[in-house]
C-alpha positions in Angstrom: -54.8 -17.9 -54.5 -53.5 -14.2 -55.6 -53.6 -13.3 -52.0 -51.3 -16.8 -51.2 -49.3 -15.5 -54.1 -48.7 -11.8 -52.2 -48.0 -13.9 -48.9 -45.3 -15.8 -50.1 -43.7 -12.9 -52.4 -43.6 -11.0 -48.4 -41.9 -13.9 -47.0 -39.6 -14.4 -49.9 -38.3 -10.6 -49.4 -37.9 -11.3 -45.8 -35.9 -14.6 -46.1 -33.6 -12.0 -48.4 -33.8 -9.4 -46.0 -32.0 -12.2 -43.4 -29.9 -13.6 -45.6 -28.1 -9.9 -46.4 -28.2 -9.5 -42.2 -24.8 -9.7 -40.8 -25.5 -12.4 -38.3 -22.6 -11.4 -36.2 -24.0 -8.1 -35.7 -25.5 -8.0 -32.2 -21.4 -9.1 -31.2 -20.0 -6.5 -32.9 -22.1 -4.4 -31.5 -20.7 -5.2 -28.2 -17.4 -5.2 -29.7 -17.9 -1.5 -30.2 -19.4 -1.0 -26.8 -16.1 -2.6 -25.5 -14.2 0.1 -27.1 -16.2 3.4 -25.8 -16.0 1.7 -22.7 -12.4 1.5 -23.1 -11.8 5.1 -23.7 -14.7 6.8 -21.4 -14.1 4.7 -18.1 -12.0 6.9 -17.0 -14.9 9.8 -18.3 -17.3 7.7 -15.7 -15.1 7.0 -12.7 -13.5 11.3 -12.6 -15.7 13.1 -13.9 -19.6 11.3 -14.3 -19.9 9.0 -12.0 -16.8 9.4 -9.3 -19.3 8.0 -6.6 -18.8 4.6 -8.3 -15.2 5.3 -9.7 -14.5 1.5 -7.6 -17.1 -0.3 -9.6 -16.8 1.0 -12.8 -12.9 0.0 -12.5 -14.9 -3.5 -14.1 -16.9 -1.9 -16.3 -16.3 -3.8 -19.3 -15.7 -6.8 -17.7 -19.6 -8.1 -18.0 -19.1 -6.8 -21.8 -16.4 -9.4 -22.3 -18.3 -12.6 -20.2 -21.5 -11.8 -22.1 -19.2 -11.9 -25.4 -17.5 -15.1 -24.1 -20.5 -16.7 -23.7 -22.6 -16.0 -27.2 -19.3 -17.0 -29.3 -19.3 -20.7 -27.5 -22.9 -21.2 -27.3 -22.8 -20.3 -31.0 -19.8 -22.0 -31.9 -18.2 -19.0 -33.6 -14.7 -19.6 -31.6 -12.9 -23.2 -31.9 -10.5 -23.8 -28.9 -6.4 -23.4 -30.1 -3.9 -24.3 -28.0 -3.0 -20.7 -27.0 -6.5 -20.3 -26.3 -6.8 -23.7 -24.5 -3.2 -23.3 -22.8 -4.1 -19.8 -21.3 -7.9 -20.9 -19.9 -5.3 -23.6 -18.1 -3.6 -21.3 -16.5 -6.0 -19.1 -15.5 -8.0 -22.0 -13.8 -4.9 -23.7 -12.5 -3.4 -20.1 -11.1 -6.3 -19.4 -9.2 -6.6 -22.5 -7.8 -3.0 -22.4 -6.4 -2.9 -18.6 -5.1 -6.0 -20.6 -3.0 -4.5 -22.7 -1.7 -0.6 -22.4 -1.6 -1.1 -18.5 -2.4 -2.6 -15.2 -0.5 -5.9 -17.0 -0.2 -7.7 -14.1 -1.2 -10.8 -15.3 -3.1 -11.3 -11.5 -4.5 -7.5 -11.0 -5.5 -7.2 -14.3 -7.2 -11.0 -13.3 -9.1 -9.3 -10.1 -10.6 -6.3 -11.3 -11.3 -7.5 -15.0 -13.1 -9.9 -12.5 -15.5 -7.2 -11.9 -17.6 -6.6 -15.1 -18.6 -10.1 -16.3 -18.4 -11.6 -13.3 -20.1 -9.2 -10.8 -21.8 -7.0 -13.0 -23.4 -9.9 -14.8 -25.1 -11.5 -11.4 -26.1 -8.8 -11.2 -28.2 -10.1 -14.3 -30.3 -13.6 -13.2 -29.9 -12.6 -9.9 -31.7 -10.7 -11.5 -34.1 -13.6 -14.5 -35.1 -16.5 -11.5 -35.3 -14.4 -8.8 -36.9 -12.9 -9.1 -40.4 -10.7 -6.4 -42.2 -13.9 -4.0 -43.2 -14.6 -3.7 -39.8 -10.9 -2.8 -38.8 -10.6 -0.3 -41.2 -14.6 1.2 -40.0 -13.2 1.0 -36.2 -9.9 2.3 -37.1 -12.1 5.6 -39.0 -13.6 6.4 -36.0 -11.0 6.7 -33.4 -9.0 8.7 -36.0 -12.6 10.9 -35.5 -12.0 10.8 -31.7 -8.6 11.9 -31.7 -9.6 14.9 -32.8 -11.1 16.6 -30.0 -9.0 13.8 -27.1 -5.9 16.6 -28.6 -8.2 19.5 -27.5 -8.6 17.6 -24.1 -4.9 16.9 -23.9 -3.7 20.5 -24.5 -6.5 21.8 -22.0 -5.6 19.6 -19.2 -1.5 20.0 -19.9 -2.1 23.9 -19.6 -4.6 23.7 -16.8 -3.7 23.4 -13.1 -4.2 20.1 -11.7 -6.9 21.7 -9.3 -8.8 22.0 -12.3 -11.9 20.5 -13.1 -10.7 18.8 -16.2 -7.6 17.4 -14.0 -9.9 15.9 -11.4 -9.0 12.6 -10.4 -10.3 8.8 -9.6 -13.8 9.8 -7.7 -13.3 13.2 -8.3 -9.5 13.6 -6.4 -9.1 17.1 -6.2 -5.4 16.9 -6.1 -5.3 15.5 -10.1 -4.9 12.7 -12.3 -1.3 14.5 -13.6 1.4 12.5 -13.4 5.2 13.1 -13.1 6.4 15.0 -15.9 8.7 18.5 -16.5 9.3 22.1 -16.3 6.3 22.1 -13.4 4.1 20.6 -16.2 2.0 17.0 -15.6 1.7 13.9 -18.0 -2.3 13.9 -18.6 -4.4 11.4 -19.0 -7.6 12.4 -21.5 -10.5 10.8 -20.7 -8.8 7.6 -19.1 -8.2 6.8 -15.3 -4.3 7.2 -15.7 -1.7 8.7 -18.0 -1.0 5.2 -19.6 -4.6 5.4 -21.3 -3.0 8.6 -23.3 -0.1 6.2 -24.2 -2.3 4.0 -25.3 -4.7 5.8 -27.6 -2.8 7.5 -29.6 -0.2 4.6 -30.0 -3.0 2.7 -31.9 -4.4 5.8 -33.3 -0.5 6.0 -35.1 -0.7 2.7 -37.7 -4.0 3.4 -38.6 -3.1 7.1 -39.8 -0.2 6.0 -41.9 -2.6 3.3 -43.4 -5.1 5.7 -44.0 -2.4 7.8 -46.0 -1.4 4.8 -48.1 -5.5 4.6 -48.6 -6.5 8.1 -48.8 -9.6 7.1 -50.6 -10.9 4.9 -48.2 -11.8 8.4 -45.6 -12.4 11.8 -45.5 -9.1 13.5 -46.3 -10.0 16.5 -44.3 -10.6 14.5 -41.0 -7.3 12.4 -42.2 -5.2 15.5 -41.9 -6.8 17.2 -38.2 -6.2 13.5 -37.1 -2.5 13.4 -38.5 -1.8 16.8 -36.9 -3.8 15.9 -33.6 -1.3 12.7 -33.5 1.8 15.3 -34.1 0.9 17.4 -30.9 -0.1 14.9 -29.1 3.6 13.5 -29.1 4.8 16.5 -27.2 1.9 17.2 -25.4 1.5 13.7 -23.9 5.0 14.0 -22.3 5.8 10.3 -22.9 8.7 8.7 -24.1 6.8 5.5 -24.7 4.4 7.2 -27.0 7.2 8.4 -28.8 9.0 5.1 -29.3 5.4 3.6 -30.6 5.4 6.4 -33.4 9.0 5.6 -34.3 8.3 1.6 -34.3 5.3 2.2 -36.3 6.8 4.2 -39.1 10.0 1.8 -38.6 7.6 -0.5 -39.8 5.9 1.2 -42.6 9.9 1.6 -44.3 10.0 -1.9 -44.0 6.8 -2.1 -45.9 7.9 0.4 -48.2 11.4 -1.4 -48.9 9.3 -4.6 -50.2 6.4 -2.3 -52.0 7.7 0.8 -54.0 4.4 1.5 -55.1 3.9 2.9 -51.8 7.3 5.4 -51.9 5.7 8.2 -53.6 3.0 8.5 -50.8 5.4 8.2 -48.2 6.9 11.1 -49.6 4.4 13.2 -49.8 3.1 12.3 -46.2 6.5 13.0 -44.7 6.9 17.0 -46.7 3.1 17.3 -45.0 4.4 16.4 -41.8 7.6 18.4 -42.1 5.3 21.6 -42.8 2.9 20.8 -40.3 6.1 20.6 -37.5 7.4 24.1 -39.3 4.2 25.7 -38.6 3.6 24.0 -34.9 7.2 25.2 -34.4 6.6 28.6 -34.8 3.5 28.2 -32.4 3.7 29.4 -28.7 1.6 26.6 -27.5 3.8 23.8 -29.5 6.8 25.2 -28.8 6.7 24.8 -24.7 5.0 21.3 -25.0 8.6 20.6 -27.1 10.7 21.7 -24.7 8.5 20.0 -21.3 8.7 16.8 -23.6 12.3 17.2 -24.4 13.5 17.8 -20.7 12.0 14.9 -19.9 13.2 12.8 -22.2 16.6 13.8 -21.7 16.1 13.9 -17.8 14.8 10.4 -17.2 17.2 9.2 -20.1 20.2 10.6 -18.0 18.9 9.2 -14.8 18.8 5.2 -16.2 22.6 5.7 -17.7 21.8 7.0 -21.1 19.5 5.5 -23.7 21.7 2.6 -24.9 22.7 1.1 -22.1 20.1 2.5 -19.6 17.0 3.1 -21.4 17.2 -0.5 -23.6 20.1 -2.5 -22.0 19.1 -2.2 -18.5 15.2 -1.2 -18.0 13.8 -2.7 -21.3 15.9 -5.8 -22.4 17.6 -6.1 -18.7 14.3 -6.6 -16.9 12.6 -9.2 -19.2 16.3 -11.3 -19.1 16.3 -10.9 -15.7 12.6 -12.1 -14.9 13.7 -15.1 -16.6 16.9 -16.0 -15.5 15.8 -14.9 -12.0 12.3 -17.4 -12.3 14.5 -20.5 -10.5 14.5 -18.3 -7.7 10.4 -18.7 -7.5 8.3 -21.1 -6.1 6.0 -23.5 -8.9 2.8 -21.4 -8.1 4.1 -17.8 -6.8 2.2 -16.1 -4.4 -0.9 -16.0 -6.1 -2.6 -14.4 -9.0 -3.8 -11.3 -8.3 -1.2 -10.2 -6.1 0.8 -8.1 -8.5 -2.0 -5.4 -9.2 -3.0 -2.3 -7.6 -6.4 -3.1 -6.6 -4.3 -6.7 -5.6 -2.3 -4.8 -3.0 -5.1 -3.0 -1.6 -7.1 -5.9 -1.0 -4.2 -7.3 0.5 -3.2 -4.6 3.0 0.2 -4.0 1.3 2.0 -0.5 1.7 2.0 -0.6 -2.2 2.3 -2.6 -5.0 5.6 -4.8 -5.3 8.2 -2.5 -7.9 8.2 -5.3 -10.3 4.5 -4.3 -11.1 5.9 -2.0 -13.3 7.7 -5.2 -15.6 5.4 -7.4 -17.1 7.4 -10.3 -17.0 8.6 -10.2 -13.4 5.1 -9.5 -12.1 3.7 -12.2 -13.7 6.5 -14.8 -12.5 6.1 -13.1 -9.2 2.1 -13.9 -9.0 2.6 -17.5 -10.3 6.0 -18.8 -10.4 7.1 -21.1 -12.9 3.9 -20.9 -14.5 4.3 -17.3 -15.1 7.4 -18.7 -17.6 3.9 -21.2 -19.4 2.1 -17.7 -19.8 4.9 -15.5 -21.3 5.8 -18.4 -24.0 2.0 -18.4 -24.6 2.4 -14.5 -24.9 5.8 -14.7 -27.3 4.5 -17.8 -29.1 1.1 -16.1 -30.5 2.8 -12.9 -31.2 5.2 -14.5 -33.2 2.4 -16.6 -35.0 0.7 -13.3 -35.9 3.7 -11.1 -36.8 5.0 -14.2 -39.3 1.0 -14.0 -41.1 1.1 -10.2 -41.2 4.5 -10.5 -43.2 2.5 -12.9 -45.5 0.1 -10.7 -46.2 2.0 -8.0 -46.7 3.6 -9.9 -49.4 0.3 -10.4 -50.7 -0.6 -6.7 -50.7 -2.4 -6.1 -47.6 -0.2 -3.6 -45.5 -2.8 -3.1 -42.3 -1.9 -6.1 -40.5 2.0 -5.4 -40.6 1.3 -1.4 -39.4 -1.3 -3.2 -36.9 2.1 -5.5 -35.8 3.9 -3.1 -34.9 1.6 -1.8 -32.0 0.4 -5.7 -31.4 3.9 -7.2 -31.3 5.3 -5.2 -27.8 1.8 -5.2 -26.7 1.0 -9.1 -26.8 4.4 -10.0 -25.7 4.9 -8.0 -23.1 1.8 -5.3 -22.5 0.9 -4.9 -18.6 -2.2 -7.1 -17.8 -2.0 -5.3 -14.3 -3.9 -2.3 -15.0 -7.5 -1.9 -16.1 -6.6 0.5 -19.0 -3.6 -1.0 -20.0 -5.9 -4.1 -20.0 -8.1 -3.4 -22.1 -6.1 -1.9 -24.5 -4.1 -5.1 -25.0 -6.9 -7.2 -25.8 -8.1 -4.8 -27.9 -5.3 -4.0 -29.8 -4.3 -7.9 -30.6 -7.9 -8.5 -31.3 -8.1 -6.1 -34.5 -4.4 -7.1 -35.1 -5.6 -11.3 -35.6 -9.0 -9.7 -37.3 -7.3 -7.7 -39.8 -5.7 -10.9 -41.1 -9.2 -11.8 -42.6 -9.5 -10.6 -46.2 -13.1 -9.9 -47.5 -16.7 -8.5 -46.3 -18.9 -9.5 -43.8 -20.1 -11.9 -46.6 -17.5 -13.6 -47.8 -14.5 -14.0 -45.6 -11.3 -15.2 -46.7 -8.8 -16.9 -44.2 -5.7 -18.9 -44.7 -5.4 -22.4 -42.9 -2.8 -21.4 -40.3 -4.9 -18.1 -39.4 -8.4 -20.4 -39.7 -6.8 -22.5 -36.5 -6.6 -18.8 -34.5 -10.0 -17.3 -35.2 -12.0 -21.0 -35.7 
């Protein structure tokens, strides 16, 4: 009898043991796996592995179908009708560049996975992940920033015959792009300058929330990440960059303007930032990153016709207006899904890849004609969903979804799906954006109706 008694005290403390699990643990797990994966593939394919620099160009892809597959066998995502729409298209679009389009089985296989896979990751991440697990995800590549500056300074001062400049499969002539002054854009540890873009774009909303929540990390790391994100600006040689860091605190005034509480912070992050910029300014190495960065900026602004009417009215604002306007022009079904992207082209035996690869909009109108128009209002309609929800909640106090917004809002409307880094971050970046909307620990989650028909 006693020893029945000690049995079933062990099995009682186990059954509590389970119940404090997180049962979504293993898919967060992967989750996080999807993110080193994110930021090292291009690690793997220059510098690791360059033999299999092809390969690894999918990487993450059986990451995302494994992930797919646990959250419907489990029943952890409900289909939405973005969800629901975009599987439609990515089945119907690779049907029709089959049949009507390239006929490239391969082509039409890499370029249906972004509708098949990525776009639901960003569901997945937003069902498994809740606000705790943002803000722990968000700690950590403020801890990564750190020494990606380190990287970003060697390789900007380093020739590109450098080992640290080493291309795709180990390209001796560099990964450096375009840039100023006899000085390269660099890429960190990603396959192509865009990757740099990337990172520290959502690496920006998450340091101003941290400085609104100073308690919730290490203020120490918070500063070295705050000053890593300040050279980086120059150092990255990237107007787009630049443009994210000015949306992103364009957005925390906003937030500011409807919560005072948060003006006295604001203040003292901006004198920190102003004396950190006094001090880089006086700094050699700061000072020459300025002027490359500013020679650019003022160089490619001058060659589109001025920032105004070049920069915004003709490159940004001109080429989504005319991808639409100009989508009568296309046939229903394009010429096939796929055919838009690099590895697309190649596959294809085409010189290079069409110029509108570079627009969003007209690539994806290109690829699959007037269903490209279906996909874009899928894009615009979710975005606008999620940006309406984060100004909810930021009316009820909880300011990382709106910071989160404004990386997620140019991103999901209009973020390239064409290349494997750009990719990735999209998905990515949407996917804590929708699961940052979820109040509450891993125990109790808290979700409004309109946001329960996103994630559920």
């Amino acid at each position: 009898m006693k020893n029945l008694e000690i049995r079933e005290r062990k099995l009682s403390g186990t059954s509590k043991l389970a119940a404090n699990e997180d049962p979504n643990h293993f898919l967060k797990v992967l989750i996080w796996l999807y993110l080193l994966l994110w930021i090292f593939e291009g690690a793997l394919r220059k510098w690791i592995i360059p033999a299999l620099s092809t390969p690894l160009l999918l990487v993450r892809d059986p990451i995302v179908l494994w992930l797919f597959i646990l959250v419907i066998r489990n029943n952890i995502i409900k289909f939405n009708p973005y969800l629901t729409g975009m599987l439609i298209l990515g089945v119907v679009s690779f049907v029709a560049a089959i049949v009507s389009g390239h006929g490239n089985i391969p082509v039409a296989m890499y370029g249906a996975r972004t509708l098949l896979l990525y776009f639901p990751m960003i569901f997945i991440i937003g069902a498994v992940f809740n606000e705790e697990d943002v803000i722990k995800m968000g700690k950590v590549i403020l801890y990564i920033a750190i020494p990606m500056t380190l990287l970003l300074g060697l390789q900007f001062y380093s020739p590109q015959s450098a080992w640290v400049n080493k291309g795709i499969g180990g390209d001796d002539d560099g990964a450096g792009f375009g840039g100023a002054l006899g000085y390269f854009r660099a890429p960190c540890t990603f396959s192509f300058t865009n990757g740099t873009t990337c990172f520290y774009s959502l690496v920006t909303p998450f340091v101003l929330y941290f400085w609104l929540n100073v308690k919730k990390i290490n203020k120490n790391i918070l500063i070295a990440a705050t000053m890593a994100l300040v050279i980086a600006v120059p150092l990255s040689i990237s107007r787009a960059l630049f443009f994210q860091v000015a949306a992103a605190i364009a957005f925390l005034l906003f937030a500011v303007s409807r919560k005072p509480k948060y003006f006295g912070k604001v203040v003292g992050g901006s004198v920190l930032i102003v004396i950190v910029l006094t001090i880089l300014g006086n700094l050699p190495f700061f000072a020459t990153a300025t002027e490359v960065f500013t020679s650019r900026f003022d160089g490619a602004n001058e060659s589109e016709g001025g920032m105004v009417e070049g920069v915004i009215g003709d490159r940004f604002l001109g080429k989504l207006i005319k991808a639409v306007m100009g989508s009568s022009d296309q046939s229903v079904f394009g010429f096939g899904i796929g055919s838009g992207t690099a590895l697309g082209a190649k596959l294809l035996n085409n010189d290079s890849v069409s110029s509108s690869a570079d627009f969003e909009w007209m690539r994806e109108i290109g690829e699959m004609g007037l269903m490209g128009l279906l996909l874009i209002g899928l894009r615009v309609g979710l975005s606008i969903k999620m940006a309406l929800l984060s100004l909810h909640k930021l009316a009820s106090d909880h300011i990382l979804p709106w910071l989160l917004a404004s990386v997620g809002v140019l991103v999901l409307t209009q973020g390239q799906w064409h290349q494997s880094t750009a990719l990735g971050y999209c998905a990515l970046v949407a996917g804590l954006w929708l699961a940052s909307l979820k109040n509450g620990s891993k125990k109790k989650i808290v979700v409004n109706r309109k946001l329960l028909k996103l994630t559920k």
